[in-house]
C-alpha positions, -999 to +999 in steps of 0.1 A: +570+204-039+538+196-023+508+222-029+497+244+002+467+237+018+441+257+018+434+265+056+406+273+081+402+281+117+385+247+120+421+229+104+445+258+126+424+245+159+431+207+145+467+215+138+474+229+173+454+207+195+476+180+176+506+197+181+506+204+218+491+169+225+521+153+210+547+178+223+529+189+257+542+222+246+531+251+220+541+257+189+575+273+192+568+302+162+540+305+134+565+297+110+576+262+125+544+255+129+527+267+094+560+248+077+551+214+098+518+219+085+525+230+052+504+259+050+513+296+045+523+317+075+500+344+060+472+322+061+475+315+105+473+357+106+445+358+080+432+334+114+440+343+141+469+370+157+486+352+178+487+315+194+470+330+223+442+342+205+438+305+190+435+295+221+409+314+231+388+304+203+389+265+209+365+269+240+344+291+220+342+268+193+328+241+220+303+265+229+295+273+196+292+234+186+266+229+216+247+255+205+246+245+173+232+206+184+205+228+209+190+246+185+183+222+162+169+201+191+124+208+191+120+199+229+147+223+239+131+249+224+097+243+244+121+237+278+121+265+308+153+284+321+157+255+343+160+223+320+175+247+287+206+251+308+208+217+320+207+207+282+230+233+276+256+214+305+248+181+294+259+191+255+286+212+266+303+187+288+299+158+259+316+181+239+347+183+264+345+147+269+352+144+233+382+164+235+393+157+272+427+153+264+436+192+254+409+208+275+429+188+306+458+198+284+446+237+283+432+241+323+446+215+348+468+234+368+472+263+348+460+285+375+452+320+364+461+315+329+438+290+322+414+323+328+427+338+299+421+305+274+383+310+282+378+347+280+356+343+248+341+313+262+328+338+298+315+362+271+298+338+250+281+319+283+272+352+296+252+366+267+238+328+263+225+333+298+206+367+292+183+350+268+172+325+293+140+340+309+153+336+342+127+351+366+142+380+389+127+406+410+105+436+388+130+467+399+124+496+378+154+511+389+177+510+354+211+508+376+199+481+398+190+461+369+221+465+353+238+453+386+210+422+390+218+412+353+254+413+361+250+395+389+229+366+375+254+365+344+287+363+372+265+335+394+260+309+362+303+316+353+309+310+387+290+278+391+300+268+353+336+267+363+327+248+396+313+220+372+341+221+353+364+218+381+346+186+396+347+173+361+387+178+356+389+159+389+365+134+383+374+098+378+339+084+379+331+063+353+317+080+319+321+110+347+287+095+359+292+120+392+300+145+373+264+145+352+251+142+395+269+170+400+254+194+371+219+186+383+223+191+419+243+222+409+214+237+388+182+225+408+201+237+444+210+275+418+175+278+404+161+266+437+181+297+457+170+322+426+135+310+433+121+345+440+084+336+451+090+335+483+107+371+482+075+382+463+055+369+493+076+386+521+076+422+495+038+419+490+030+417+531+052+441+535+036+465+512+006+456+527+017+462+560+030+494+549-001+506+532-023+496+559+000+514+588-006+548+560-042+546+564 
């Protein structure tokens, strides 16, 4: 009898995206898929709970690999807001390149529960964005903080899907358009963020107002 393998979320992720590129299907049960595998049953839940929550993981795990090659990257670490998340796109998007075939797989017409394979992946993304310095307006108001972080977090999702969207769709070669796209899709979201011009209009009026109060 052959000897079990000893197995890790990185061999489970390996295993599955295998399995449902060869059957276009999931895994049936654990245990079919742990005996194709020949690994323990025990071992996927020592994992992972469910298929589902496997799933979820993969798109971290893309996330987590791109952060992994930006951080060890010196320029990015001297980049802006601005040209950190453009690196970030750029890495993140080779990384799906690399495994187009299950992320196409895991979100082309899935619809709503495509949403559910990237839950970790919105959380991730959105704590990744709150330690860009991303200039907003000074409130001192706690609640209307809250609801400009929230907002800025829900923007970058929003637009990160719309990238991901074009890319799904694109048939450029090397997805040349699709590396147009995420600039023009930054510059035109940074360029709309771009608060000075708020700060202008907010300072004449406070001068206005003080001046009317004298």
């Amino acid at each position: 009898m052959a000897k079990k393998k000893n197995i890790t979320q990185t061999k489970l992720i390996s295993f599955y995206m295998d399995y449902v590129l060869t059957n276009n299907h999931a895994p049936k049960t654990v245990y079919a898929f742990a005996k194709d595998n020949n690994f323990e049953e025990a071992d996927f839940y020592s994992n992972y709970a469910s298929f589902e929550a496997l799933e979820k993981s993969i798109f971290k795990v893309f996330f987590d690999n791109t952060m992994l090659v930006l951080e060890k990257s010196e320029d990015y670490q001297h980049f802006d807001a601005r040209n950190k998340i453009l690196s970030f796109y750029f890495t993140f998007f080779e990384n799906l390149t690399a495994n187009r075939s299950y992320v196409v797989y895991a979100l082309k017409d899935k619809g709503l529960k495509s949403l559910s394979s990237l839950s970790s992946l919105r959380e991730a993304f959105k704590n990744y964005i709150d330690t860009l310095d991303i200039e907003t307006i000074d409130i001192k108001e706690p609640r209307i903080v809250k609801l400009q972080d929230s907002a800025k977090q829900e923007s970058f999702w929003i637009q990160l899907m719309m990238v991901m969207k074009f890319w799904l769709d694109d048939t450029s070669s090397s997805f040349e358009k699709t590396d147009i796209f995420i600039e023009k899709s930054i510059h035109a979201g940074f360029d709309l963020m771009d608060i000075k011009p708020l700060k202008s209009v907010l300072d004449l009026g406070k001068f206005l107002f003080k001046e009317k109060m004298q």
